[in-house]
C-alpha positions as CSV (number, residue, x, y, z in Angstrom):
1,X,32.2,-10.0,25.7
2,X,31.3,-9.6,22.0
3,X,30.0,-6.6,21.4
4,X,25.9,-5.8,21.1
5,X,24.7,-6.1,17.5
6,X,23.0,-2.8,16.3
7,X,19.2,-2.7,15.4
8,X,18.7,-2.1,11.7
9,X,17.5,1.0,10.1
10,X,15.3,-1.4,8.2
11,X,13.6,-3.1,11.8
12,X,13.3,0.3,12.8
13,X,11.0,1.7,9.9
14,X,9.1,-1.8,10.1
15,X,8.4,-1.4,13.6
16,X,7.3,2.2,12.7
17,X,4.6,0.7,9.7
18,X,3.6,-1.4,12.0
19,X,2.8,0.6,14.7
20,X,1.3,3.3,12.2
21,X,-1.3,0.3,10.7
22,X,-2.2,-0.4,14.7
23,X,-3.1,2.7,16.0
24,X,-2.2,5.6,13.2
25,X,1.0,8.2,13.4
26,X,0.3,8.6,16.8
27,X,1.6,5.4,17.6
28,X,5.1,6.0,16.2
29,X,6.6,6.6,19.4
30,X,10.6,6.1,20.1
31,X,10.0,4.6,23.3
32,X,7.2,2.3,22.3
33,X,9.4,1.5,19.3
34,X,12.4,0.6,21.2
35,X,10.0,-1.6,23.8
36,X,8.6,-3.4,20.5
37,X,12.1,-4.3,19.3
38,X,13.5,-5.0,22.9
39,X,15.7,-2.3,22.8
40,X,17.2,0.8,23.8
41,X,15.8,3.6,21.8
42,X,19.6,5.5,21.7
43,X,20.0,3.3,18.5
44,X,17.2,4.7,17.3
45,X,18.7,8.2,17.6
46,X,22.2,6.4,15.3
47,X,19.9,6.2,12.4
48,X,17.7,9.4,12.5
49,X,17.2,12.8,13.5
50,X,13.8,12.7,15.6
51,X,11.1,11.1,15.1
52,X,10.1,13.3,12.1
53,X,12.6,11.5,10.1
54,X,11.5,8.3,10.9
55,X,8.0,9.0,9.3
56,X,9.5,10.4,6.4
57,X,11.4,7.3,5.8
58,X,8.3,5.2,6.5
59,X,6.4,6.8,4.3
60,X,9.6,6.4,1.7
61,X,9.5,2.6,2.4
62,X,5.5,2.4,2.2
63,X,5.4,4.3,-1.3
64,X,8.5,1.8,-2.8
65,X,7.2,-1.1,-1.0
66,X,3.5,-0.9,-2.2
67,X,4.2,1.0,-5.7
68,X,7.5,1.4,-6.8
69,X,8.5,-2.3,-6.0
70,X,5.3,-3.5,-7.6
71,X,5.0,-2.7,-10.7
72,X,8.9,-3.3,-11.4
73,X,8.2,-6.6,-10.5
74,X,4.7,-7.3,-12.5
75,X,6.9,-5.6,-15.6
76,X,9.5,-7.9,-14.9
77,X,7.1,-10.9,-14.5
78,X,5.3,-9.8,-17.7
79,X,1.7,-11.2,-18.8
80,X,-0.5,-9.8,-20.8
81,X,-2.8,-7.3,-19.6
82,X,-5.3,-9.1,-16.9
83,X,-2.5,-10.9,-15.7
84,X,-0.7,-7.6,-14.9
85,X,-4.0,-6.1,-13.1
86,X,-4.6,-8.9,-11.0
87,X,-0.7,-9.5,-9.6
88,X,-1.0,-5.7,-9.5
89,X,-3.7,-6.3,-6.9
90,X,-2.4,-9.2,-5.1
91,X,0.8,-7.7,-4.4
92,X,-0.3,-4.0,-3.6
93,X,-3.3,-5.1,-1.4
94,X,-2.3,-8.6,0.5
95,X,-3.1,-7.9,4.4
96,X,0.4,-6.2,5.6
97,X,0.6,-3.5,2.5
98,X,-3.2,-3.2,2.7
99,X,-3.2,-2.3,6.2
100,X,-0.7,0.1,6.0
101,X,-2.4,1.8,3.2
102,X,-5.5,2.2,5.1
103,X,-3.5,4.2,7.8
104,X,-1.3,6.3,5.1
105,X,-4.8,7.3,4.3
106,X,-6.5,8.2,7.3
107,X,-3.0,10.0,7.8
108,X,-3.5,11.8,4.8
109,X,-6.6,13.6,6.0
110,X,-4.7,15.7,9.2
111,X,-1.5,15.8,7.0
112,X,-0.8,18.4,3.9
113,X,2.5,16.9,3.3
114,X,1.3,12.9,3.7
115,X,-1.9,13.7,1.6
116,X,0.6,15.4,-1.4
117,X,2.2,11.8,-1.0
118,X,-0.4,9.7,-1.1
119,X,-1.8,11.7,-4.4
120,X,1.3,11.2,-6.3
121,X,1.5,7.5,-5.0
122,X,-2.5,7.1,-6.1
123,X,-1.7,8.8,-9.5
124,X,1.2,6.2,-10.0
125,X,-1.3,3.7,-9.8
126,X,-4.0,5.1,-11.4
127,X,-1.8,5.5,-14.4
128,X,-0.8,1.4,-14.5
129,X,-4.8,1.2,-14.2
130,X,-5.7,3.6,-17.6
131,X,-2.4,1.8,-19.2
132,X,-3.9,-1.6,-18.3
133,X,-7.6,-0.6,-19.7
134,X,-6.7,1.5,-22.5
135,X,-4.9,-2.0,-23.8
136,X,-8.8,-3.2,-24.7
137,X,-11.0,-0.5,-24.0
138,X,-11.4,2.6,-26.8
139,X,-13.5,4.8,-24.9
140,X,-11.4,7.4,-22.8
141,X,-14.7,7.7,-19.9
142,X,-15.1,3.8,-19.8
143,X,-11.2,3.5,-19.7
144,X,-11.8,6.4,-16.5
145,X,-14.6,4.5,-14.9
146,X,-13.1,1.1,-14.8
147,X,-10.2,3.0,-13.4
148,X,-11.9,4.3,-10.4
149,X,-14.5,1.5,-9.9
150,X,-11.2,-1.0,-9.7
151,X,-9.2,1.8,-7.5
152,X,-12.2,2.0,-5.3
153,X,-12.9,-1.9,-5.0
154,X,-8.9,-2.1,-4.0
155,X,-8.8,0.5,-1.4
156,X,-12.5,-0.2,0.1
157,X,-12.7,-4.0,0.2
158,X,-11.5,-3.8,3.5
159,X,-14.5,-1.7,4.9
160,X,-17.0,-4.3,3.1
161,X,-19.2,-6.7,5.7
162,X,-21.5,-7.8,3.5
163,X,-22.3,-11.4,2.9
164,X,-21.9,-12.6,-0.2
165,X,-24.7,-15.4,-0.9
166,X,-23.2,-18.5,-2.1
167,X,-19.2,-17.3,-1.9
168,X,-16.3,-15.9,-0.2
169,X,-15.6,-12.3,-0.1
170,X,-12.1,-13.4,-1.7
171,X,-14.7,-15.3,-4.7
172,X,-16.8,-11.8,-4.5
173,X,-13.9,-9.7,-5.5
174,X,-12.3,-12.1,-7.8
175,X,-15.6,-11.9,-9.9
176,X,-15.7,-8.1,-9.4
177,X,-12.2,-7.9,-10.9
178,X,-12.9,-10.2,-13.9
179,X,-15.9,-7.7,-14.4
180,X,-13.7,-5.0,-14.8
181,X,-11.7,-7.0,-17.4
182,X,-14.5,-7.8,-19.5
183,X,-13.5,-6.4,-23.2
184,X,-16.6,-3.8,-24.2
185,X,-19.9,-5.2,-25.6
C-alpha cells in the first residue's frame, strides 16, 4: 500500500483563513480543521506547535498575501499612478482577501498583538496611498485626506447597503475611486 500523502502546511493555514473569515479566531479549531480537510488532525501537530502557531502563521500568510505580495506585483506590473491605485485595490480587496481582512480586523479589537499587526500592515498601505497621491497632489492635508477617504472606501465597502440609483455598487465605487484620482482644481 503506497503510503498516505501528507496535508500541506500551506492547506493547513488556508483552512485556518478560511475558517477565521467564517466565524472569527474562534473558529480556528484543530479538530474542525482536520474535519474541513478530511483529515486526521496528528498532521497538523507535524507542522506546528499548537494552535497558537497556526495563527501566527496565518496572520504571516494574510499580511504577505494581501500586502507584501501586492504591491511587488503592481511594482512589477508598473503603470502610472492610477493604474497602480486601482490594481492596488483590485488585488487587495477581491472577495477572498477582503473577507479575511474584515476578520483580521474584528480580531484586532480583543487582540494587542493582532491589532500591532494590522497597524503596521495598514501603515504599509497607507504609505503606497500618500506615494500614489503625492505623485499629483501638492498639498500634504489633501494628499492625507484622499488617503483616508480611499482607505476608508476600501475597508468599508463591504458594510455599504445602499442603493445606488441608476448603477452597480461595483459602478458606485469605480466612480468614487476615479474621484479620488481627480488632479486638484
Amino acid at each position: 500500500m503506497p503510503p498516505t500523502a501528507r496535508t500541506p502546511r500551506g492547506r493547513w493555514i488556508d483552512a485556518g483563513l478560511d475558517a477565521l473569515s467564517r466565524g472569527g479566531p474562534e473558529a480556528v479549531r484543530v479538530e474542525a480543521l482536520a474535519a474541513a480537510l478530511g483529515v486526521t488532525k496528528g498532521g497538523f501537530y507535524g507542522y506546528f506547535d499548537g494552535r497558537a502557531a497556526l495563527l501566527t502563521e496565518m496572520l504571516d500568510a494574510w499580511e504577505a498575501r494581501s500586502t507584501n505580495d501586492v504591491l511587488a506585483r503592481v511594482e512589477s506590473e508598473g503603470g502610472d499612478p492610477a493604474d497602480r491605485f486601482r490594481r492596488v485595490g483590485e488585488l487587495t480587496f477581491f472577495d477572498e482577501l477582503h473577507r479575511i481582512d474584515i476578520a483580521v480586523r474584528e480580531w484586532a479589537r480583543q487582540d494587542p498583538e493582532v491589532a500591532a499587526r494590522l497597524r503596521r500592515v495598514d501603515n504599509v498601505r497607507m504609505e503606497f496611498l500618500r506615494t500614489t497621491f503625492q505623485s499629483f497632489v501638492d498639498d500634504p492635508d489633501e494628499v492625507e485626506a484622499r488617503c483616508t477617504l480611499a482607505f476608508a472606501l476600501a475597508i468599508g465597502r463591504h458594510f455599504i447597503a445602499a442603493d445606488h440609483p441608476g448603477r452597480t455598487q461595483r459602478e458606485a465605487l469605480s466612480l468614487a475611486g476615479d474621484f479620488l484620482l481627480r488632479p486638484p482644481a
